[in-house]
Structure formats: C-alpha cells, structure tokens
N, CA, C and O atoms as a Tripos MOL2 file, in Angstrom:
@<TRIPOS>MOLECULE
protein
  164   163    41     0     0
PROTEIN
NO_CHARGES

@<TRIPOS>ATOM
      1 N           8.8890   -0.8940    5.5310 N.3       1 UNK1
      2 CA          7.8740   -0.9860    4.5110 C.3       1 UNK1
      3 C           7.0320   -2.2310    4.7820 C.2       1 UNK1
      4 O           7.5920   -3.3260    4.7300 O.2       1 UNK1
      5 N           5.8610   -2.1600    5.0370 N.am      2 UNK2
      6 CA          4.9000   -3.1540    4.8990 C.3       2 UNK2
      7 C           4.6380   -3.9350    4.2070 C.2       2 UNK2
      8 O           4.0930   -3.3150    3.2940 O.2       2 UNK2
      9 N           4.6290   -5.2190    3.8910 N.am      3 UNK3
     10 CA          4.6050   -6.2640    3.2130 C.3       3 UNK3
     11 C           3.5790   -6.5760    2.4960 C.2       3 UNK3
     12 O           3.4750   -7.3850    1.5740 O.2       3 UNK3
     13 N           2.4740   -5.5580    3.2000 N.am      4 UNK4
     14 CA          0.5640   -6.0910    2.6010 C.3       4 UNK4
     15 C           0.6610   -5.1760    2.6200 C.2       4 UNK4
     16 O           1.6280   -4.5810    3.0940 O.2       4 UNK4
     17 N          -0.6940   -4.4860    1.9030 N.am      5 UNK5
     18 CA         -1.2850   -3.4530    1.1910 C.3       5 UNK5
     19 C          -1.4830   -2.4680    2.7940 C.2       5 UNK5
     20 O          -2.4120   -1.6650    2.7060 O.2       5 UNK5
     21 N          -0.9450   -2.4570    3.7910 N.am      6 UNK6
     22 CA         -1.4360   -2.0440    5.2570 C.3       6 UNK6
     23 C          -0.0830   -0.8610    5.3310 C.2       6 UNK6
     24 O           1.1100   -1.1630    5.3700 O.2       6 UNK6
     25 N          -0.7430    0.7310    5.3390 N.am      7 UNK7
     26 CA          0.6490    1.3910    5.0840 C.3       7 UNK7
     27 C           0.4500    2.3040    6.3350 C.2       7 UNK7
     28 O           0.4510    3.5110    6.0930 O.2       7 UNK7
     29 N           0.3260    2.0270    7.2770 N.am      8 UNK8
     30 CA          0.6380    2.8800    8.2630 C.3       8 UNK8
     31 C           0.4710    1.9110    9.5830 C.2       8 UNK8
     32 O           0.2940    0.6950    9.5030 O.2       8 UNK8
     33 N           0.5560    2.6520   10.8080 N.am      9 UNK9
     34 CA          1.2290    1.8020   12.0890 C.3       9 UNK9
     35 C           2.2020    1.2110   12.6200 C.2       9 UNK9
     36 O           2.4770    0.7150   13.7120 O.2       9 UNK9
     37 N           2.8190    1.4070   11.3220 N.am     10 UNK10
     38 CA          4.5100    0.8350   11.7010 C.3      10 UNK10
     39 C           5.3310    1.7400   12.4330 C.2      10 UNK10
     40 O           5.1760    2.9620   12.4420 O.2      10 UNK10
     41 N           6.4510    0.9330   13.2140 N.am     11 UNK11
     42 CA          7.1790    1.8800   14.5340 C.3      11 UNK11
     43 C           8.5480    1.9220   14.0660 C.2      11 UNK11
     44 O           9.3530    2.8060   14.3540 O.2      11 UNK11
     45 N           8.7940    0.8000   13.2400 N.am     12 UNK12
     46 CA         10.2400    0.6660   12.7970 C.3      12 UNK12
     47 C          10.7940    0.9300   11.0970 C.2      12 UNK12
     48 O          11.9340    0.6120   10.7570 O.2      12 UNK12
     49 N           9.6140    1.6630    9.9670 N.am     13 UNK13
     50 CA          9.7130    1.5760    9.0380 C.3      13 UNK13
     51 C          10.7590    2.7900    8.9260 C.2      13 UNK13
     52 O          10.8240    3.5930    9.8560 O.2      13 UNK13
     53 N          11.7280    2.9550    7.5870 N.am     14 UNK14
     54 CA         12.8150    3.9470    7.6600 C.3      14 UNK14
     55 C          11.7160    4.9380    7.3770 C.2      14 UNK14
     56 O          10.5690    4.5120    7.5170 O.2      14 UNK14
     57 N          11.8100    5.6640    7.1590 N.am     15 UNK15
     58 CA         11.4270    7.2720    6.7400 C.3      15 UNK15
     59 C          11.2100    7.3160    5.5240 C.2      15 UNK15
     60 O          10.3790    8.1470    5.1580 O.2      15 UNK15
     61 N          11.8250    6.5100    4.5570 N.am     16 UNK16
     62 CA         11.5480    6.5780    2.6630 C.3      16 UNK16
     63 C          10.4900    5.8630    2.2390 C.2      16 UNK16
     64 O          10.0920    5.7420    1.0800 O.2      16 UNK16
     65 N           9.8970    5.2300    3.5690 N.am     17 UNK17
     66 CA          8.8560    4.1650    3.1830 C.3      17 UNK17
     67 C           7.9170    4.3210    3.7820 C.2      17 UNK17
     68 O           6.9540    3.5970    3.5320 O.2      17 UNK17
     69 N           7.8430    5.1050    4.5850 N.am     18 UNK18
     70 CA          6.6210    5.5370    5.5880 C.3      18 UNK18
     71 C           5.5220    6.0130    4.1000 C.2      18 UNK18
     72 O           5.6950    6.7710    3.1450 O.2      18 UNK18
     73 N           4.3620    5.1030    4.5500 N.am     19 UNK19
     74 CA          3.4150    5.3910    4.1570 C.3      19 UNK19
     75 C           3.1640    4.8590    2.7690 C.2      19 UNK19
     76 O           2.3990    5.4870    2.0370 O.2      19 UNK19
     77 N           3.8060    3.6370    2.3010 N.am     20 UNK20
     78 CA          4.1800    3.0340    1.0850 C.3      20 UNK20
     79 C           3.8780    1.5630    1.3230 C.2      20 UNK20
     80 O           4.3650    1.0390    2.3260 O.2      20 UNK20
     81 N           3.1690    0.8910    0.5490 N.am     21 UNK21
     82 CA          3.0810   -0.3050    0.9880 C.3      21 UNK21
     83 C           4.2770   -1.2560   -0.2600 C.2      21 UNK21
     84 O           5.0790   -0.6230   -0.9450 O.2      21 UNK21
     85 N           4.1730   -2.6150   -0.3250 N.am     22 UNK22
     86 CA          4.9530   -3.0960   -1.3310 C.3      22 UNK22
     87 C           4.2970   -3.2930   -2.7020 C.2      22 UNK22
     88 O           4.6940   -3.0320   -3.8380 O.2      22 UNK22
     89 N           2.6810   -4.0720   -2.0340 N.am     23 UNK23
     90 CA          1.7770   -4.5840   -2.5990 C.3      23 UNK23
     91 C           0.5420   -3.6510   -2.7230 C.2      23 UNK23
     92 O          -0.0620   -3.2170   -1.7420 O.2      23 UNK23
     93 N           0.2250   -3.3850   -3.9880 N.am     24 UNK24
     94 CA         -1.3260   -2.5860   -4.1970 C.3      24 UNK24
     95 C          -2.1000   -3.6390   -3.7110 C.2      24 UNK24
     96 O          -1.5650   -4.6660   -3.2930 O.2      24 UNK24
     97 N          -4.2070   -3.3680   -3.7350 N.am     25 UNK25
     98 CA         -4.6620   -4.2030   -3.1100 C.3      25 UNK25
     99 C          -4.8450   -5.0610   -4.5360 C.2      25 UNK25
    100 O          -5.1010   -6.2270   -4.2340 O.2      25 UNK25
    101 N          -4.8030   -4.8890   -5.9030 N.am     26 UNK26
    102 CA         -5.1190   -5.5080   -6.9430 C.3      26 UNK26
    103 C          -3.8300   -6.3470   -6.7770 C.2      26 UNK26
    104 O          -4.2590   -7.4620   -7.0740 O.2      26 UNK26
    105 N          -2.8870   -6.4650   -6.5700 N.am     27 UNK27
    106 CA         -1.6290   -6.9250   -6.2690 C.3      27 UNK27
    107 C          -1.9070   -8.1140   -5.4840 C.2      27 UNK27
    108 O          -1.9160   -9.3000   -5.8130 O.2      27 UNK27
    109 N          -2.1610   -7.4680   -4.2340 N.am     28 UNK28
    110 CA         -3.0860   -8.5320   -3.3050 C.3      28 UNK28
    111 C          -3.6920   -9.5000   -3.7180 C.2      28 UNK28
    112 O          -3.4210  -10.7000   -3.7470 O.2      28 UNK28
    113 N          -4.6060   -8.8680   -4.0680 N.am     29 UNK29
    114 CA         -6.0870   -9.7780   -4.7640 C.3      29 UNK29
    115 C          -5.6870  -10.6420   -5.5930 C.2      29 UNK29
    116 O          -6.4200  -11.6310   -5.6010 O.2      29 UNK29
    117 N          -4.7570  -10.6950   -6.3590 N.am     30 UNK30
    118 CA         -4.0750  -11.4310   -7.8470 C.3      30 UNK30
    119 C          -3.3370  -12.1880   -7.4870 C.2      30 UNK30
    120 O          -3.1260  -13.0450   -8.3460 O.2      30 UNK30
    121 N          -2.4360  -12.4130   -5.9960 N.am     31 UNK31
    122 CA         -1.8490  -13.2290   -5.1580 C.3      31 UNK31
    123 C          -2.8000  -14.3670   -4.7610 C.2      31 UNK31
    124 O          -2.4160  -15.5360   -4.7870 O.2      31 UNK31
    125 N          -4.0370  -14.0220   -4.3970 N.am     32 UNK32
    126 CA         -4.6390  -14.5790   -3.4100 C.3      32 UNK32
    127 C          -5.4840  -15.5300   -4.4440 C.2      32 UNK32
    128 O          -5.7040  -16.7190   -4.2130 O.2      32 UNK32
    129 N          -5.8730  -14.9200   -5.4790 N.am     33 UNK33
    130 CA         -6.7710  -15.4910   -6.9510 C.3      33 UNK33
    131 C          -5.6790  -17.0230   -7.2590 C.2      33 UNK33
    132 O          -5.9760  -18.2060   -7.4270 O.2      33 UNK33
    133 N          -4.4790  -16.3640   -7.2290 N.am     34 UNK34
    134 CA         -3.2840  -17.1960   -8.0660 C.3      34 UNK34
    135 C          -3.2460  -18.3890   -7.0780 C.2      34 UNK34
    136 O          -3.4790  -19.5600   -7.3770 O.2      34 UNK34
    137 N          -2.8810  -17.8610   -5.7210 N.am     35 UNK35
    138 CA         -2.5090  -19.2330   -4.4430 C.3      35 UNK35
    139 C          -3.7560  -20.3630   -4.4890 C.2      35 UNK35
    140 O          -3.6160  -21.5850   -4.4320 O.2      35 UNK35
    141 N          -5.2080  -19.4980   -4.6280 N.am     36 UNK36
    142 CA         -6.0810  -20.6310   -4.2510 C.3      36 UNK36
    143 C          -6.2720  -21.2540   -5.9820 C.2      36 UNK36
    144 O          -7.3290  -21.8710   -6.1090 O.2      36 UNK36
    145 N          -5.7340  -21.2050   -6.8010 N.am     37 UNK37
    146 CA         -5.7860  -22.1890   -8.1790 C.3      37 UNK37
    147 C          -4.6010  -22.9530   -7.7630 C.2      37 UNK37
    148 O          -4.3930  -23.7460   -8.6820 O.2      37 UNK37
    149 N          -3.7550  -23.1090   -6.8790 N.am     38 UNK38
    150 CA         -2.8250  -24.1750   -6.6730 C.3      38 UNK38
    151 C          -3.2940  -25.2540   -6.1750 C.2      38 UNK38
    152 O          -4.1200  -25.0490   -5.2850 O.2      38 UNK38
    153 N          -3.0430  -26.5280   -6.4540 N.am     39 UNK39
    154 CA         -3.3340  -27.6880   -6.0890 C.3      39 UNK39
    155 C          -2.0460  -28.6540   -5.8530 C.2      39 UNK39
    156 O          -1.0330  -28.4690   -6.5270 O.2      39 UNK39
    157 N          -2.1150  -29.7740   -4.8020 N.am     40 UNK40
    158 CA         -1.2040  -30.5360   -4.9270 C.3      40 UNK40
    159 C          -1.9000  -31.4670   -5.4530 C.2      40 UNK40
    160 O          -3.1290  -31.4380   -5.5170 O.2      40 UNK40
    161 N          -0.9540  -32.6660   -6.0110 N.am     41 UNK41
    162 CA         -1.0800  -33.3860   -7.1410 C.3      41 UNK41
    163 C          -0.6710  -34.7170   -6.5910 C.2      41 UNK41
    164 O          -0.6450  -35.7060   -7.3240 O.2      41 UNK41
@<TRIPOS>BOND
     1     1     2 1
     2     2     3 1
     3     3     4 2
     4     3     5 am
     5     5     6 1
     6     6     7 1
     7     7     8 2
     8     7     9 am
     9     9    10 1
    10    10    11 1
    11    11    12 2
    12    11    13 am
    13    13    14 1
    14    14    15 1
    15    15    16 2
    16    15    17 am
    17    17    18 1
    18    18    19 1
    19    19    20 2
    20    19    21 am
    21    21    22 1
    22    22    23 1
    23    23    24 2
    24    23    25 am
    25    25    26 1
    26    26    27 1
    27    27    28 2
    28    27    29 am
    29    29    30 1
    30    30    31 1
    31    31    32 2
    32    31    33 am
    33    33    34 1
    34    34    35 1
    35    35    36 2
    36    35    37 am
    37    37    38 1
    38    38    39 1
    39    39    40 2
    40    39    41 am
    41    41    42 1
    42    42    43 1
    43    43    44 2
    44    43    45 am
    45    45    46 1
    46    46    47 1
    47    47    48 2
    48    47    49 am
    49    49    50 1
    50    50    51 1
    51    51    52 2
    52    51    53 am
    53    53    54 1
    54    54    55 1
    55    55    56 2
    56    55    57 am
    57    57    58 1
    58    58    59 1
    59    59    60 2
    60    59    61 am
    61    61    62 1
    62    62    63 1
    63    63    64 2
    64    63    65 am
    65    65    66 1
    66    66    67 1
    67    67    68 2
    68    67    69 am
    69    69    70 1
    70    70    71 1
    71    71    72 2
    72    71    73 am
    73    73    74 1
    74    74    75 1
    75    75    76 2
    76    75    77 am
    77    77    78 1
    78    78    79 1
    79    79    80 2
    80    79    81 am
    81    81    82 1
    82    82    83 1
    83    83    84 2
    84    83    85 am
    85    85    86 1
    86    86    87 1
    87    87    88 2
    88    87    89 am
    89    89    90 1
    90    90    91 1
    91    91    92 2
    92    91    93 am
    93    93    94 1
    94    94    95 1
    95    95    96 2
    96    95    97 am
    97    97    98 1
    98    98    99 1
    99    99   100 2
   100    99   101 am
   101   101   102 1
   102   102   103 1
   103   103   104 2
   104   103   105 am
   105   105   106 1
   106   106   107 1
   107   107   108 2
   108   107   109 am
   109   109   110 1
   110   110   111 1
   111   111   112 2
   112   111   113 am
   113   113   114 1
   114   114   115 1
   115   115   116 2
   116   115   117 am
   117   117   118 1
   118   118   119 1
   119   119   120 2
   120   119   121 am
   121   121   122 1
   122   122   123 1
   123   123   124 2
   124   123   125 am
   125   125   126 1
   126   126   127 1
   127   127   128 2
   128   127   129 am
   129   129   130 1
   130   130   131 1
   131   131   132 2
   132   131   133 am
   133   133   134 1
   134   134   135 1
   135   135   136 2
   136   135   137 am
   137   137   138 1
   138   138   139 1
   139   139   140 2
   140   139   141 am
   141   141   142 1
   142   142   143 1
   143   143   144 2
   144   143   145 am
   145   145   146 1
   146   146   147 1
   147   147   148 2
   148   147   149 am
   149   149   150 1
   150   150   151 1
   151   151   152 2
   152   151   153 am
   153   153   154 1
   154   154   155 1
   155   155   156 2
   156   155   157 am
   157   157   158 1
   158   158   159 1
   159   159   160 2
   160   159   161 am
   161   161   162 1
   162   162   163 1
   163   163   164 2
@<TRIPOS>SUBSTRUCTURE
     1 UNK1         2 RESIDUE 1 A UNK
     2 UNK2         6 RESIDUE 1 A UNK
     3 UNK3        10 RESIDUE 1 A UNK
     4 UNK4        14 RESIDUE 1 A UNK
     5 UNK5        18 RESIDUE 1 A UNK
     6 UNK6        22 RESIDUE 1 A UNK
     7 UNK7        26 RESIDUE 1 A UNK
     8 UNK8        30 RESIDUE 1 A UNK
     9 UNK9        34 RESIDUE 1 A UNK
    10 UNK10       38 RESIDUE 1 A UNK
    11 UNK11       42 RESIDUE 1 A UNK
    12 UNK12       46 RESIDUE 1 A UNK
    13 UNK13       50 RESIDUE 1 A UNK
    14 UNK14       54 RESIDUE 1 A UNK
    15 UNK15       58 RESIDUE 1 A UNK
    16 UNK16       62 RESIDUE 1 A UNK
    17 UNK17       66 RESIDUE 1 A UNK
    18 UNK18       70 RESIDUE 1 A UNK
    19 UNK19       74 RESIDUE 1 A UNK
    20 UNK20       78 RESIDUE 1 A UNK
    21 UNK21       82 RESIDUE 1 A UNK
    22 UNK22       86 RESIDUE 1 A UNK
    23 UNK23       90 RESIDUE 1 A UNK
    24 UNK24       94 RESIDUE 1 A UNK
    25 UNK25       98 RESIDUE 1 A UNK
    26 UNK26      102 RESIDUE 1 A UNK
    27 UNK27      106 RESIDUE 1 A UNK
    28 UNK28      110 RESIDUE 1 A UNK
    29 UNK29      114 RESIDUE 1 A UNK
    30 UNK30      118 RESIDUE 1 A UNK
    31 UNK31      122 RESIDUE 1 A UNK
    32 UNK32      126 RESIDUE 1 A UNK
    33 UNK33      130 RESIDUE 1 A UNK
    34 UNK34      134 RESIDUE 1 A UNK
    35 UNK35      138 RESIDUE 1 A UNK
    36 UNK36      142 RESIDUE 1 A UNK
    37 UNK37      146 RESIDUE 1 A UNK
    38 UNK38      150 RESIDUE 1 A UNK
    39 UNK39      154 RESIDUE 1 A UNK
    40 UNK40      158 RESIDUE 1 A UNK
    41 UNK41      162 RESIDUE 1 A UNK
C-alpha cells in the first residue's frame, strides 16, 4: 500500500491493497497545510 495519495506502480504491494492508497489527496493537502504552520521556537 502506498503511503501518498500515488495508487498504482507498485511491484511489491499484497493484492488487498492494490490500487488503494493510505492517504486521500485532501488528506495530503491537510498534512502539508498543518507541517508548513510549524515553527521552531
């Protein structure tokens, strides 16, 4: 199973996951929104 929203090309995924990603791209996007409001202090 693919880790990013990227659900195909994989050589080693089992068979229950083919074609399944973990992350939707709003999933994504809400990661990426969240990481860049982090700051160190």
């Amino acid at each position: 199973m693919p880790a990013f929203y990227i659900d195909a090309g994989y050589t080693r995924a089992l068979e229950k996951f083919e074609g399944k990603s973990i992350l939707s791209a709003q999933q994504v996007e809400d990661v990426v929104a969240y990481l860049t409001t982090l700051k160190e202090e």
